[in-house]
C-alpha positions as CSV (number, residue, x, y, z in Angstrom):
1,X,2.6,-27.7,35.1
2,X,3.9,-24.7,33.2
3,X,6.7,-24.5,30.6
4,X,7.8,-22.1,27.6
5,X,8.1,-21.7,24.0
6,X,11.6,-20.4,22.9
7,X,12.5,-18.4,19.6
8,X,13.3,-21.7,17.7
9,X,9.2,-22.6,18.2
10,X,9.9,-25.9,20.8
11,X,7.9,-26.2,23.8
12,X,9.9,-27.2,27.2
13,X,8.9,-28.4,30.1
14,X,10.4,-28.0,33.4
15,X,10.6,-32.2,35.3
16,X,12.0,-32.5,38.9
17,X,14.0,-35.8,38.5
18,X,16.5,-37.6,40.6
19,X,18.3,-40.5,40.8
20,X,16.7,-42.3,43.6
21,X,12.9,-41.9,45.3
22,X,14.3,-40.2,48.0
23,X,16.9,-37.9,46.6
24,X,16.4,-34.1,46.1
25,X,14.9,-33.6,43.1
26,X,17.0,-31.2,40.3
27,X,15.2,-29.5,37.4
28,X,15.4,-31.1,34.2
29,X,14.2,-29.2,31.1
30,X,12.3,-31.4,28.4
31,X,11.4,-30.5,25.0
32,X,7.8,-32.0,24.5
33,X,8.4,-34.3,21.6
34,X,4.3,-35.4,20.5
35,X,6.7,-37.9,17.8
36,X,7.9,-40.0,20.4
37,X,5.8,-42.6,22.3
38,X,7.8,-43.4,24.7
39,X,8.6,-41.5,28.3
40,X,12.0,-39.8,28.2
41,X,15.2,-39.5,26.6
42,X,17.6,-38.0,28.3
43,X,21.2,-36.6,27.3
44,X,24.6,-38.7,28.7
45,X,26.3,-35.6,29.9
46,X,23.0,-35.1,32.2
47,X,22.4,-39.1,33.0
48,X,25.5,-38.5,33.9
49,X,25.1,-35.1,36.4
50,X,22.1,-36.5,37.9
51,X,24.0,-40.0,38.7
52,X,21.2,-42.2,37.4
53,X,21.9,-45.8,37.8
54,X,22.5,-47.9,34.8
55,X,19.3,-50.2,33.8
56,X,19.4,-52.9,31.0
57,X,19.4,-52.3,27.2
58,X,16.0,-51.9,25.7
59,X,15.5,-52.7,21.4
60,X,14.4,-49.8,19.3
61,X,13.8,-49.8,15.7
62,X,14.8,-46.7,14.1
63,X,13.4,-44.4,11.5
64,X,15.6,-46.3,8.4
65,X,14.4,-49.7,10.2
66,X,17.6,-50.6,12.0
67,X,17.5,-52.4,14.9
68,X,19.6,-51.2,17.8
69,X,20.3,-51.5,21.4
70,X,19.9,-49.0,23.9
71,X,21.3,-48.4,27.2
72,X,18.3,-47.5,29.8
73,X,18.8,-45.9,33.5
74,X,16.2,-45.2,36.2
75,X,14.7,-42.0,37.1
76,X,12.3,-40.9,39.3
77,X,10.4,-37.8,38.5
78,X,7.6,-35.7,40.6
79,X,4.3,-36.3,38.3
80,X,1.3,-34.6,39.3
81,X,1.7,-35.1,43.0
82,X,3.2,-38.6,42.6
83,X,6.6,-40.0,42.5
84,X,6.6,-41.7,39.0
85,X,9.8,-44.3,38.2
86,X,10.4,-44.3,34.9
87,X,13.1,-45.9,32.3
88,X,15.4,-43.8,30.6
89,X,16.7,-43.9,27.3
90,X,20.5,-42.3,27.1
91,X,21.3,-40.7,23.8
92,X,23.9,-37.9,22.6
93,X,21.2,-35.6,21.8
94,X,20.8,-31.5,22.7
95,X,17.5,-32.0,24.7
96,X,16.4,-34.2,27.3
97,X,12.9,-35.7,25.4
98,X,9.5,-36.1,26.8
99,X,7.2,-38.6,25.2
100,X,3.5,-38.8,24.9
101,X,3.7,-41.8,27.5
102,X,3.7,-38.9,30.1
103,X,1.1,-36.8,28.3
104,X,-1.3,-39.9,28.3
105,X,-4.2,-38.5,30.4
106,X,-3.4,-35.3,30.5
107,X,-4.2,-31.7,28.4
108,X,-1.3,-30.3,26.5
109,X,-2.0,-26.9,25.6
110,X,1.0,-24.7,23.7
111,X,0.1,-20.8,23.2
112,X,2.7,-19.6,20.7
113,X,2.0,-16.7,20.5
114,X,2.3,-16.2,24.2
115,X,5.1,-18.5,24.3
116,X,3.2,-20.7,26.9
117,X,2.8,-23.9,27.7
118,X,0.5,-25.7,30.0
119,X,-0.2,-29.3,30.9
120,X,-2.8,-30.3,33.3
């Protein structure tokens, strides 16, 4: 899987998600985020496009060490030749976020000076 480095230095990936296992996939770019252990966070105004269907609420503690609820949806992304259903975290944020639970087993390589970025 290939993705880029844009002119603000963060690497993006390129996810084919959809709402349901059998839907048509839609592109969904993902700014690699090695902070975050989880899978992905992903924008309302695109949980929202893509029509994912409301989860549960999952319990995060945050940086400050608040506690907080969070509303979680179901996606299905294509993952390296499998279809991988995932929960997704809804946020108001720029970027749809991909954790290091989807890098687990995998080699992340960024080139910035080429502006690349590779994961196998």
């Amino acid at each position: 899987m290939n993705g880029i480095v844009d002119e603000s230095l963060n690497a993006f990936l390129d996810v084919p998600v959809a709402a349901a296992k059998g839907d048509v996939r839609t592109s969904l770019r993902v700014w690699i985020d090695t902070a975050f252990n989880g899978g992905l966070v992903v924008p309302r105004r695109h949980v929202e496009r893509l029509g994912l269907r409301q989860g549960s609420t999952t319990a995060a503690v945050l940086a400050d060490g608040r506690s907080i609820d969070l509303e979680t949806f179901t996606c299905y992304l294509d993952w390296f030749g499998q279809t991988y259903r995932t929960q997704v975290v809804a946020n108001d944020g720029q970027f749809p976020l991909l954790g290091t639970v989807l890098l687990a087993d995998r080699t992340l390589t960024i080139d910035y000076k080429a502006k690349t970025v590779e994961l196998d």
